[in-house]
N, CA, C and O of each residue as an XYZ file, in Angstrom:
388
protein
N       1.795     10.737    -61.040
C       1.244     11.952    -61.546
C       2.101     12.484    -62.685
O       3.325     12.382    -62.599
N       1.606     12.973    -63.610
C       2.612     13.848    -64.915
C       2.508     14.662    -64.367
O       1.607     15.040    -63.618
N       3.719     15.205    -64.745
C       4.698     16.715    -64.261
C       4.961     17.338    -65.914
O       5.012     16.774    -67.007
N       5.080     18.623    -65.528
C       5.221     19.440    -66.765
C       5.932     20.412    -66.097
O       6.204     20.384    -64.897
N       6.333     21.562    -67.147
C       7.167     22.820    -66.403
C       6.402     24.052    -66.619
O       5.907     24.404    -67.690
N       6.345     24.757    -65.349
C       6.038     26.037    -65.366
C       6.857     26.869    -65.741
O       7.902     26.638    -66.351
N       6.361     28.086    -65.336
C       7.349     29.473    -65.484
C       8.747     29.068    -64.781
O       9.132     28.598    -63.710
N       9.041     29.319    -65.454
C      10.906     29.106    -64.874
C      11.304     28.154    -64.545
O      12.252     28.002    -63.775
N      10.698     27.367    -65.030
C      11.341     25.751    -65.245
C      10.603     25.251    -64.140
O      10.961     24.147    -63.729
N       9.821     25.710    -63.664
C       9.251     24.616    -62.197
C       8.398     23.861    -62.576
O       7.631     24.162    -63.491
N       8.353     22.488    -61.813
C       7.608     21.819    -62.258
C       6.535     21.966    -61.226
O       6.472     22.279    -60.037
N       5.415     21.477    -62.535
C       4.356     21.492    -62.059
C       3.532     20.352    -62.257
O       3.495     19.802    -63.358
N       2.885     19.959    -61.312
C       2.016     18.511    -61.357
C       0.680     18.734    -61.841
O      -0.112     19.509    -61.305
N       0.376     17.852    -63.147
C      -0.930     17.989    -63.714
C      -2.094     17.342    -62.926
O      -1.802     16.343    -62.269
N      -3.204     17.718    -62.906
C      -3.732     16.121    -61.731
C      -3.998     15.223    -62.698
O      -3.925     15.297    -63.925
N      -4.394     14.162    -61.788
C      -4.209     12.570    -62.580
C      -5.659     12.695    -63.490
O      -6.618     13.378    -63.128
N      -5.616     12.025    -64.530
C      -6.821     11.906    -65.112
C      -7.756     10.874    -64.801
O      -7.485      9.673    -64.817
N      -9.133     11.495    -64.450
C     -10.090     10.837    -63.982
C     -10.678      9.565    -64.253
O     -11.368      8.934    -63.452
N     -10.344      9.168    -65.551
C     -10.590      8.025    -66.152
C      -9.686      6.752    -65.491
O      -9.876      5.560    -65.731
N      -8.899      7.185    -64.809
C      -7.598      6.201    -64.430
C      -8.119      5.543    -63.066
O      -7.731      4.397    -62.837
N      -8.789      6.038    -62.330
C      -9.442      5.472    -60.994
C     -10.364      4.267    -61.515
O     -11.165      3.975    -62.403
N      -9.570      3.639    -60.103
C     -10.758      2.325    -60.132
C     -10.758      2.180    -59.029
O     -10.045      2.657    -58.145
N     -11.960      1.178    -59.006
C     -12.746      0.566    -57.432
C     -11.394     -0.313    -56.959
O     -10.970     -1.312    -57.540
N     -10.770      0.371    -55.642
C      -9.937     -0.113    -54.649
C     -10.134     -0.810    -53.631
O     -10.324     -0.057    -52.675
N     -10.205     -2.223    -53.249
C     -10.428     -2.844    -51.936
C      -9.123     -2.947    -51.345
O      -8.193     -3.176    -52.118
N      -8.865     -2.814    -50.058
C      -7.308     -2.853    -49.277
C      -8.116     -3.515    -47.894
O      -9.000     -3.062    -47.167
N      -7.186     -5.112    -47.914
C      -7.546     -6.020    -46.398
C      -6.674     -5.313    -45.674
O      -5.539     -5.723    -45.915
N      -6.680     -4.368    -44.834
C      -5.369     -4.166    -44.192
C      -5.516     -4.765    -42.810
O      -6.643     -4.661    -42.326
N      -4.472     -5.452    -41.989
C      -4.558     -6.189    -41.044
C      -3.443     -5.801    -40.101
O      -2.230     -5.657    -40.250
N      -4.418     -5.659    -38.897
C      -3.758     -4.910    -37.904
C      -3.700     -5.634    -36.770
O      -4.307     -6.703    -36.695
N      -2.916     -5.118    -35.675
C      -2.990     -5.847    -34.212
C      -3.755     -5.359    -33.195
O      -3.851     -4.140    -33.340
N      -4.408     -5.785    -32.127
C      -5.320     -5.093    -31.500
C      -4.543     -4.903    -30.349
O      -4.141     -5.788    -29.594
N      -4.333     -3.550    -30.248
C      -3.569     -2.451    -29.247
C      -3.746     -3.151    -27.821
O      -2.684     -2.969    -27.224
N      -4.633     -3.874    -27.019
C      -4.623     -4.187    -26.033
C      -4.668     -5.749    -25.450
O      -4.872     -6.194    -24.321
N      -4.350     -6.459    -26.899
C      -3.741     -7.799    -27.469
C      -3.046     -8.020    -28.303
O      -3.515     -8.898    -29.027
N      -1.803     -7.556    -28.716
C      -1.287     -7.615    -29.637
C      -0.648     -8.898    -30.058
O       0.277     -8.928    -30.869
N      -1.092     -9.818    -29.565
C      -1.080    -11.212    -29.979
C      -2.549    -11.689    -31.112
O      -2.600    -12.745    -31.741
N      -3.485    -10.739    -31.122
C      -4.562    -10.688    -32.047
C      -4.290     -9.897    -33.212
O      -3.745     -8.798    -33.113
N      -4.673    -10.440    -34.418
C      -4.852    -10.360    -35.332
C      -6.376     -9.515    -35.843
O      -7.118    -10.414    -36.238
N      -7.124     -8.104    -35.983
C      -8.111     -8.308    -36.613
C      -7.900     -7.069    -38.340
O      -7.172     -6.118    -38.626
N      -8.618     -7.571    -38.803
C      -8.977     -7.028    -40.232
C      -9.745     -5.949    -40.603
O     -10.622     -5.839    -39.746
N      -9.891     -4.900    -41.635
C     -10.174     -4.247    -41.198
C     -10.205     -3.255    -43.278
O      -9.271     -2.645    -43.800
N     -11.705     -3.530    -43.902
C     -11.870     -3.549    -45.301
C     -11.931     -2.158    -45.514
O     -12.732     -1.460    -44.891
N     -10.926     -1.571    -46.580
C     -11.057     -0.436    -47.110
C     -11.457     -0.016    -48.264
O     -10.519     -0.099    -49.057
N     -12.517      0.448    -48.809
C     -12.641      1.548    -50.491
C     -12.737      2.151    -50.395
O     -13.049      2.904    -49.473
N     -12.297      2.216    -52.254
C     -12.429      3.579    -52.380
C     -11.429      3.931    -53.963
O     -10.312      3.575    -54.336
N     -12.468      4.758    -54.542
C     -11.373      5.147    -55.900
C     -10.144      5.609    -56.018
O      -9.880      6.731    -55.585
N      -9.476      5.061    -56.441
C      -7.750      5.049    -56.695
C      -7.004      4.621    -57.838
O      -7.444      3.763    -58.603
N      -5.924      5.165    -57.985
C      -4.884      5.300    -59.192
C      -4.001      4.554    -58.691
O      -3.373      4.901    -57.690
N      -3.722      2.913    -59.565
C      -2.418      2.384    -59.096
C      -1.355      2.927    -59.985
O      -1.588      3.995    -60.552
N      -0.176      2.305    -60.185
C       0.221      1.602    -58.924
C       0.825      2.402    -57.307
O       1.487      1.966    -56.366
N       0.255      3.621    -57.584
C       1.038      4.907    -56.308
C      -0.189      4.935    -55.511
O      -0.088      5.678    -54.534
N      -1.344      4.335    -55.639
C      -2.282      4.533    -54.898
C      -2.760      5.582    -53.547
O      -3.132      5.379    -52.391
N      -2.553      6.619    -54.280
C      -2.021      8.138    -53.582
C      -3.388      8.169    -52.205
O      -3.243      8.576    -51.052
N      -4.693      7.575    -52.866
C      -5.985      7.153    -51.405
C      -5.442      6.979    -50.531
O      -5.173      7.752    -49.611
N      -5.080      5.454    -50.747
C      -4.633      4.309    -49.909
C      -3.819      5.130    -48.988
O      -4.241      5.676    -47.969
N      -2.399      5.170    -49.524
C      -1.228      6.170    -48.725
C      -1.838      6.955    -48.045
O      -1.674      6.858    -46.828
N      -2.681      7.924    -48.521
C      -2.980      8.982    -47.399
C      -3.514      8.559    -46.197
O      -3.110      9.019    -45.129
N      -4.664      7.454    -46.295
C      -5.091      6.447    -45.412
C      -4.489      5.764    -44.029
O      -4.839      5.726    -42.849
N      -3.351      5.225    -44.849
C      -2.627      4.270    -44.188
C      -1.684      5.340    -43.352
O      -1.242      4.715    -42.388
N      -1.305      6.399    -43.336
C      -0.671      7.616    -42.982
C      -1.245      7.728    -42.408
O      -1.154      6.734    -41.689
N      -2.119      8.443    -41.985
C      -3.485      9.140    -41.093
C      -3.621      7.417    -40.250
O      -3.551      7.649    -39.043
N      -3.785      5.846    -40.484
C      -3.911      5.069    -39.509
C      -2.480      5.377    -38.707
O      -2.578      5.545    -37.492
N      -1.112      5.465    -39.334
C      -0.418      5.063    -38.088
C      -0.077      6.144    -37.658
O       0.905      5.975    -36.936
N      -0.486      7.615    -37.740
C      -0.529      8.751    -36.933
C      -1.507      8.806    -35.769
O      -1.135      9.196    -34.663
N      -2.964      8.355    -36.051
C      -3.872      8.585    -35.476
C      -4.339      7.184    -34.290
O      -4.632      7.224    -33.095
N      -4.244      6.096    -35.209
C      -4.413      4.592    -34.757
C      -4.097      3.797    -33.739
O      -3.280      2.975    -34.153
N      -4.324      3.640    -32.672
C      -3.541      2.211    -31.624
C      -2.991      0.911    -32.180
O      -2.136      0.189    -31.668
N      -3.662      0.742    -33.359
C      -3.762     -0.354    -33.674
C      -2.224     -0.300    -35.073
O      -2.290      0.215    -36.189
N      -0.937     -1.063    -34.399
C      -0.076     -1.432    -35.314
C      -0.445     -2.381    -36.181
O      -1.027     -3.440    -35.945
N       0.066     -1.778    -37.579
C      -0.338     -2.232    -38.974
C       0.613     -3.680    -38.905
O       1.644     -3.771    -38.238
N       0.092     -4.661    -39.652
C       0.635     -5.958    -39.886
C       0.761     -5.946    -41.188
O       1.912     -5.674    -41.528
N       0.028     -6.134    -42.061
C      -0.127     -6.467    -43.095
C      -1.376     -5.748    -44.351
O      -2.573     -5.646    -44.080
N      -0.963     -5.459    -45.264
C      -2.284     -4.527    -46.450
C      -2.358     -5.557    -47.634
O      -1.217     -5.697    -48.075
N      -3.209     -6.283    -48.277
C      -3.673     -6.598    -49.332
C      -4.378     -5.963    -49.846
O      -5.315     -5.414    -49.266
N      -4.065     -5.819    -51.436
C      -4.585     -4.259    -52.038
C      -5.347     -5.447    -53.637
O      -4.775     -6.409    -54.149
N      -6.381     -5.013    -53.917
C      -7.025     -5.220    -55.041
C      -7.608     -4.519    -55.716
O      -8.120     -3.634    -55.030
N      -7.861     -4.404    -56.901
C      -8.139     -3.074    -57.869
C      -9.227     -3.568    -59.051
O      -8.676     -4.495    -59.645
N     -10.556     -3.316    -59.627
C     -11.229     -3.871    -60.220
C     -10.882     -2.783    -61.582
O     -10.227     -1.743    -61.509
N     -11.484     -3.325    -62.724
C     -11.371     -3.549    -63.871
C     -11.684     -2.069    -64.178
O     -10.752     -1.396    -64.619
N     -12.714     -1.566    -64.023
C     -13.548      0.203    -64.705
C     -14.760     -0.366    -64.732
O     -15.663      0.241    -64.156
N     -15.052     -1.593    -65.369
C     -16.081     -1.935    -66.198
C     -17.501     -2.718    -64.769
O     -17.360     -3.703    -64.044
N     -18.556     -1.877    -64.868
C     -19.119     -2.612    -63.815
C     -19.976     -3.700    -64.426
O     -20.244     -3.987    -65.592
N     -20.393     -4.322    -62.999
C     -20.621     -5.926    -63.519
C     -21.995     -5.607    -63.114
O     -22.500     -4.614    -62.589
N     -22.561     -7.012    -63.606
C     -24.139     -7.034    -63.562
C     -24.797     -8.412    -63.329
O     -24.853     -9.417    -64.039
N     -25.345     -8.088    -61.929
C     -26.090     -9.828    -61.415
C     -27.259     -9.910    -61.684
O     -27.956     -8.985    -61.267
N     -27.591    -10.449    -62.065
C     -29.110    -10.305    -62.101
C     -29.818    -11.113    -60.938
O     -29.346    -12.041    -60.282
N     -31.140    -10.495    -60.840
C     -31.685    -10.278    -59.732
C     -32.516    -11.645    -59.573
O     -32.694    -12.202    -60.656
N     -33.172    -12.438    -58.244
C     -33.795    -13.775    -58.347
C     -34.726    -13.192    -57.534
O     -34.395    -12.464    -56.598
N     -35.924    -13.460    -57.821
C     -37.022    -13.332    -57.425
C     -37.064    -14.383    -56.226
O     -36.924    -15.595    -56.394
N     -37.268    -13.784    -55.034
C     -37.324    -14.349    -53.430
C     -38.569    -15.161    -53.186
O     -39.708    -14.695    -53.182
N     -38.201    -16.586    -52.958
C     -38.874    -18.130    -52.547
C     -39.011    -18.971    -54.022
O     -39.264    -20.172    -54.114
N     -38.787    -18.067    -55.110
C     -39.164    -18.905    -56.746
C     -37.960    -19.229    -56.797
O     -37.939    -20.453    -56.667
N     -36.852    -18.811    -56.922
C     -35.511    -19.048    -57.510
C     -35.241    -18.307    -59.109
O     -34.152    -18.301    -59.683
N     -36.594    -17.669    -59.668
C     -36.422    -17.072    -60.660
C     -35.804    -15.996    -61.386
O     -36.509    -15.055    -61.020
N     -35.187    -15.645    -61.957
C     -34.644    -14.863    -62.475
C     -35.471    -13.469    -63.155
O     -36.146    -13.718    -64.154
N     -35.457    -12.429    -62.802
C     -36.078    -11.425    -63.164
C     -35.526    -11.079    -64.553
O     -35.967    -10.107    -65.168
């Protein structure tokens, strides 16, 4: 976040600019509280600002406050801004609309 100074020197946090979010996927992989010899997974989004990913954090905070399930492992991926475009196939032709 940029910081600037207020009245009397305090700083003050600007909020982040909106343009800076992007589409966030996080694998985060956890243990299952009443097997913790299991492994399951467990897909997160959601718009976010790397690299402090201030979402995520709050997220992952709120899991191991609230959660049974001890955290193992987070894989974090972040897409571009720019959205993509499939085009569509017309169902039993194979055609392309």
């Amino acid at each position: 976040m940029l910081s600037a100074r207020g009245p009397k020197g305090a700083a003050v946090s600007a909020p982040p600019d909106p343009t800076q979010y992007r589409l966030t996927t996080a694998a985060i992989v956890y243990r299952l509280p009443d097997q913790p010899d299991t492994l399951q997974t467990f897909i997160w989004q959601k718009f976010d600002i790397a690299p402090d990913f201030p979402e995520l954090s709050k997220f992952l905070q709120f899991w191991r406050d609230n959660i049974d399930g001890k955290l193992h492992s987070v894989k974090v991926a972040q897409g571009n801004g720019r959205p993509r475009r499939f085009p569509h196939i017309v169902p039993g032709t194979g055609a392309r609309h």
